[in-house]
N, C-alpha and C positions, 0 to 999 in steps of 0.2 A: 426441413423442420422435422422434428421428432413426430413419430406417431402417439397418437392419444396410449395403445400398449403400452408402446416403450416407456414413455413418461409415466404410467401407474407401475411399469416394473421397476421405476426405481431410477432408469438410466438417462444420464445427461447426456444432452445430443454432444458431437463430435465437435462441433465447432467449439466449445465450451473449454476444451483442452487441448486445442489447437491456440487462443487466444491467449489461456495459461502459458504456454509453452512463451510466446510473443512476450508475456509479462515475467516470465523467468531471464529473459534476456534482457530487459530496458533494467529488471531489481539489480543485475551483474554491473552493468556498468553503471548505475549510480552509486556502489556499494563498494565494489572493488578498487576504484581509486584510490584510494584512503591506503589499501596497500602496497601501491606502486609510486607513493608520492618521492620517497627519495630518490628514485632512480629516474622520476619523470623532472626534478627539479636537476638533479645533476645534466642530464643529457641539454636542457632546456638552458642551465644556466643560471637557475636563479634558486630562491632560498627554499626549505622545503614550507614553511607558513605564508608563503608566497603560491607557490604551488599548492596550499590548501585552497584558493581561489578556486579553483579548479569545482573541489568537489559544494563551495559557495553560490557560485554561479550555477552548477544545475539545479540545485534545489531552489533557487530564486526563479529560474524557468520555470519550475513545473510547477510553484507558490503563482508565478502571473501569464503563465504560456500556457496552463492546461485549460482556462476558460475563457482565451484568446482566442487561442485553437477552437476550441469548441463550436467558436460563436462564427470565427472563420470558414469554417466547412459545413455549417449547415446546412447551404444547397446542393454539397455532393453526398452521391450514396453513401453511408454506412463503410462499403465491401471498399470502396473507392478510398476514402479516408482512412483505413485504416493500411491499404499498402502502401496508399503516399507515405503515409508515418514512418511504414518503416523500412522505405526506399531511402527516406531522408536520414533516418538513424543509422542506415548501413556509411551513407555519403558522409553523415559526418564523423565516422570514427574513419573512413578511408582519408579525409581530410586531415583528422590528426593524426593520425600514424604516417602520412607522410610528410609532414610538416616537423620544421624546427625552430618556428617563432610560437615563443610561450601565449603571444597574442591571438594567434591563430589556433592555438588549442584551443585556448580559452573564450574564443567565438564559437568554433565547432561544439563544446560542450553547450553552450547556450541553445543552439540550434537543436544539438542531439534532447535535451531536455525539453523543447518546442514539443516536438515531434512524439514524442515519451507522453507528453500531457495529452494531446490529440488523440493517440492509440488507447489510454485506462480510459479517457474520459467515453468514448466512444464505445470500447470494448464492453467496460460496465453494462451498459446498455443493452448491449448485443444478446450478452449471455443472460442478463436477466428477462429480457422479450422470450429467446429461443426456449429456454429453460419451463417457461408458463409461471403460474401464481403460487404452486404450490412449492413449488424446489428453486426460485428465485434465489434465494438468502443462501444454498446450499453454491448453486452455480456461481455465483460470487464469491462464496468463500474457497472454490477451485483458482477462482481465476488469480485472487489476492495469494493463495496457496504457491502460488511460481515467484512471488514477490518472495514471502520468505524462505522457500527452496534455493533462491539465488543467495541467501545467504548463508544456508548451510553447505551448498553443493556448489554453486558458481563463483564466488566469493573467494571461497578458499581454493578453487583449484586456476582460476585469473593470476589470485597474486603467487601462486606456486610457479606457474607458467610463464608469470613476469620476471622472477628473478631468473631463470635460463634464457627468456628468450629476449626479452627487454622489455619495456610497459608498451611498444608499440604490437608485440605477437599479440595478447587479448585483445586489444584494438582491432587488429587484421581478425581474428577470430570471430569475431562481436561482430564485425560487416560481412563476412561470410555468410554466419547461421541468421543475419538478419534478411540478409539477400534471398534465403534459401526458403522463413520463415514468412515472407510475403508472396511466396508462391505457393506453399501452402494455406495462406489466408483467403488470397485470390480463388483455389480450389473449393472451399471449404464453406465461406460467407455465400450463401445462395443469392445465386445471379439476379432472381428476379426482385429479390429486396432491395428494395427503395425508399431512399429518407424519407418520412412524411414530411405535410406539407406546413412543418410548422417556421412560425418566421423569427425573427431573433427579440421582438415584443413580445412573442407569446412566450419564447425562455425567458428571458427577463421578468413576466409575467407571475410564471410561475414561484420564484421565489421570494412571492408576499407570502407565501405560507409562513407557520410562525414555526411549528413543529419540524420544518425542513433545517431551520435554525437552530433547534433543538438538537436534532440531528448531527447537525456539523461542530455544533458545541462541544458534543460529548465526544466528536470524532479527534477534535483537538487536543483536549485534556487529557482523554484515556493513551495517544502515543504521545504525549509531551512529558505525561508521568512516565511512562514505560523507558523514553528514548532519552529523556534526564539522567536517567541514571545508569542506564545502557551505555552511554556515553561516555562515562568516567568509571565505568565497573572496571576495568585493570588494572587502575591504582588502587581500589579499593580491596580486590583479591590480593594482589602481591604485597601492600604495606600495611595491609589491617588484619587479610582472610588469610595468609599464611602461603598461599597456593602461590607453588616457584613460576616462574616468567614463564619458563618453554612450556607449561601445562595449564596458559590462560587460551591460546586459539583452542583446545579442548571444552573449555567450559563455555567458550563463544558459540562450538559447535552446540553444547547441551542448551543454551540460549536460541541457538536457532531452531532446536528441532519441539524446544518448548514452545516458538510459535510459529511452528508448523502445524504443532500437535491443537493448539489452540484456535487456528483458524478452521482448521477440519472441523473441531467441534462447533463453534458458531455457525460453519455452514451447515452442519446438518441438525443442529436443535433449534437454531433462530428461526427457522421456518413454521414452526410450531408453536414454541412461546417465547418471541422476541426480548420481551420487555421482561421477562424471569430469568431468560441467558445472561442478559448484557446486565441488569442489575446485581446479579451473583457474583458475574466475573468482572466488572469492574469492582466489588466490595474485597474482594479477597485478590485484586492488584493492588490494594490501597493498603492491606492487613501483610500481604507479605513483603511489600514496601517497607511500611514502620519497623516490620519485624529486622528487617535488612540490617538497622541500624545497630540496633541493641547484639544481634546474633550473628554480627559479619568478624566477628573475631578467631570464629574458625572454619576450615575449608570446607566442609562437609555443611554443615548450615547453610553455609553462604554461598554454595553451588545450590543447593535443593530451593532458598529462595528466588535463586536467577533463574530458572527454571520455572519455579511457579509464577512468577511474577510474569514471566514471556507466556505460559499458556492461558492465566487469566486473562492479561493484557489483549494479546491477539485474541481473545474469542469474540471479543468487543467490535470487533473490525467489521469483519464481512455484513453485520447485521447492522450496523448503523448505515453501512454503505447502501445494504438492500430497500432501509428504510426511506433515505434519502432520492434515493431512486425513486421509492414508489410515494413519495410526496407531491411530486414532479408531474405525474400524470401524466398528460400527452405530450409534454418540451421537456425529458430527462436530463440532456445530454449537458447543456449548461450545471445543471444539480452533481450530476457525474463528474465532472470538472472541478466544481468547488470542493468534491468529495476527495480526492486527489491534492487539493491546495489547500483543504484543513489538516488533513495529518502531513503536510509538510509543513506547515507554518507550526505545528503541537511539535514537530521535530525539531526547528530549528527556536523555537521562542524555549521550548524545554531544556536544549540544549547551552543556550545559553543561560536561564535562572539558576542549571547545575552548574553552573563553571563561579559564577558567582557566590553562589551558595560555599563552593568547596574553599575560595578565598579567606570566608571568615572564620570566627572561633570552631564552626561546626565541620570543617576540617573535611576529613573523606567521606564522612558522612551525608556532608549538606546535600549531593547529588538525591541521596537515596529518604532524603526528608520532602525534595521539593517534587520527586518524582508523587511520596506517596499523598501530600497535599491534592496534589493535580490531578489523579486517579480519585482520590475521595468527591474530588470538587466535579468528579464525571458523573455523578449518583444526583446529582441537582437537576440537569436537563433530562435524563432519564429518567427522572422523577416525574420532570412533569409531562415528559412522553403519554407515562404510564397513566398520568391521571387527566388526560384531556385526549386519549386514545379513543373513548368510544362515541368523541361527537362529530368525529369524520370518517370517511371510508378513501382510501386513499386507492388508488388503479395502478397497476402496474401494465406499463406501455408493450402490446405484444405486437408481432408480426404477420396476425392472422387479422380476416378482415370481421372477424369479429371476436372483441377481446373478454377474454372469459372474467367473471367479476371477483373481486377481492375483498376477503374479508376486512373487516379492519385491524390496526397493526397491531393491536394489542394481544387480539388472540389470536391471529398468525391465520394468514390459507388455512383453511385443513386439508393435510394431505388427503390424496385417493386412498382409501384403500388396498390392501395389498393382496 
């Protein structure tokens, strides 16, 4: 565990970007299929919207695996649960890269997404104990930081790799460094931490709170608008924005490093004033949303909105996640897990309203209308975050046998001094 120093100088303990690292490999392989779908359908034999199953079934996993999981490994340690994970996630990408029944991929993803939900749901936890009360929301926003690292760095260099080597080389890749990435966890997670003694009544327990809901509300809506329209932005730059076909994976990159750039932020301001971060930056996801529609007619506009919209959007993240956490009190882990299965159900329910949307009269646009409904409609629970903030004091669960106290969320820890 860090020293009281190190944590007033600023620095996050090690384990904290050891677990990052962990979650830059699970964001690859839920993200980079999508690139490897025609070559994974042809080899397998079957159609390539058949083969989107594929990337269907993990997100359903980790929508009902990540608080399955949860609820499953509460009596093993913390250190323990989190190499099973990703013992298991190495086993089942070895599974599918050596397989030739579409059926057996598509159980191995299921498993691999298990395993996926088990390791955030856990990890969250981890880095928010290790981290302490003040730099919680920062150390969360590191660890969520490897999610969308994998889409600007893993992502594109998966489906690069794919097309030379086949979709099964990042598979063999992905088991390797997961292989490699559980023995550095095993190193890293300190030996003598052990799960407390809580039972799966007292998770369950835990989520009477109302504000936990609050929490998971806002987690849904803020990536369901984001990833609505995220979802269908390449037709929308090359038939509306102007921008030619081979210079949209460029504006994907300027998308990802918008929410790179936007998680960084939420983890290091959320810790100080939660509820002024995340109410800023969901307004101005909702404002360059609408604007999307009216000013996506030329390329330069309608890159600097995908852009703003990914660093608004993500600054939202890490801090509702840290919230949900510290609503949780002494049974996180279950809270951690739902946190992981609201912004996958905000992905895939958002995902879907934009596919509809773009069906009707509202054309290319409807994506970037229903995204920015959705992101407006984030500003409601965060609302009332904001205004029933100062009649609880919520605990953030640490590793020490005496856990230092927490402000309430509304006005954040105050940090140490520097």
């Amino acid at each position: 565990m860090p020293s009281a120093a190190s944590t007033r100088a600023g620095k996050l303990p090690f384990v904290v970007w050891v677990l990052a690292a962990g979650t830059f490999l699970m964001g690859t392989t839920e993200f980079v299929i999508a690139g490897l779908l025609p070559e994974i359908a042809s080899d397998l034999g079957t159609s390539v919207p058949h083969a989107g199953l594929l990337i269907t079934a993990f997100a359903i996993g980790m929508i009902v695996g990540g608080p399955v999981m949860a609820l499953a490994t509460l009596r093993l340690t913390r250190r323990l649960t989190l190499v099973a994970a990703l013992a298991v996630f190495a086993l089942g990408h070895v599974v599918a890269a050596l397989s030739s029944s579409f059926t057996v991929v598509l159980a191995a993803r299921v498993v691999t997404a298990l395993a996926t939900g088990a390791f955030w749901a856990v990890g969250f936890v981890i880095v928010t104990a290790a981290a302490g009360p003040a730099r919680a929301t920062r150390a969360v926003g590191v660890m969520m930081g490897g999610l969308t690292l994998a889409n600007v760095i893993g992502v594109p260099i998966g489906s690069f790799v794919g097309q030379y080597t086949g979709w099964r080389g990042p598979f063999w890749a992905l088991a390797v460094l997961a292989g490699l990435a559980a023995v550095f966890v095993g190193r890293f997670i300190p030996r003598t931490e052990q799960r407390a003694g809580i039972s799966v009544r007292a998770e369950v327990r835990a989520l009477r709170q109302g504000r936990l809901w609050l929490a998971l509300a806002a987690a849904v809506l803020i990536m369901g608008g984001v990833l609505a329209t995220y979802t269908y932005i390449t037709p929308l730059l090359t038939d509306r924005a102007g921008v030619p076909a081979g210079a949209v994976p460029l504006v994907l990159i300027v998308f990802g490093l918008g929410a790179l750039g936007g998680t960084a932020i939420g983890g290091r301001l959320g810790d100080r004033r939660p509820m002024a971060t995340t109410l800023t930056a969901a307004a101005v996801t909702a404002l360059a949303l609408f604007l999307l529609i009216p000013l996506s007619t030329g390329p330069v506009t309608s890159v600097a909105l995908v852009f703003l919209m990914a660093l608004a959007g993500f600054t939202v993240n890490p801090v509702v996640t840290s919230l949900a956490v510290r609503f949780a009190g002494d049974a996180p882990t279950l809270t951690s897990a739902l946190t992981t299965s609201a912004y996958n159900t905000g992905i895939a329910a958002g995902s879907a309203l934009a596919g509809t949307a773009m069906n009707t009269s509202l054309g290319l646009t409807g994506p970037a209308l229903v995204g920015a409904v959705s992101a407006a409609l984030t500003l409601l629970p965060l609302i009332a975050l904001a205004l029933t903030g100062t009649r609880q004091q919520p605990r953030i669960v640490t590793q020490r046998t005496a856990p230092a106290p927490a402000h309430d969320d509304t006005t954040a820890p105050v940090p140490a001094r520097h």
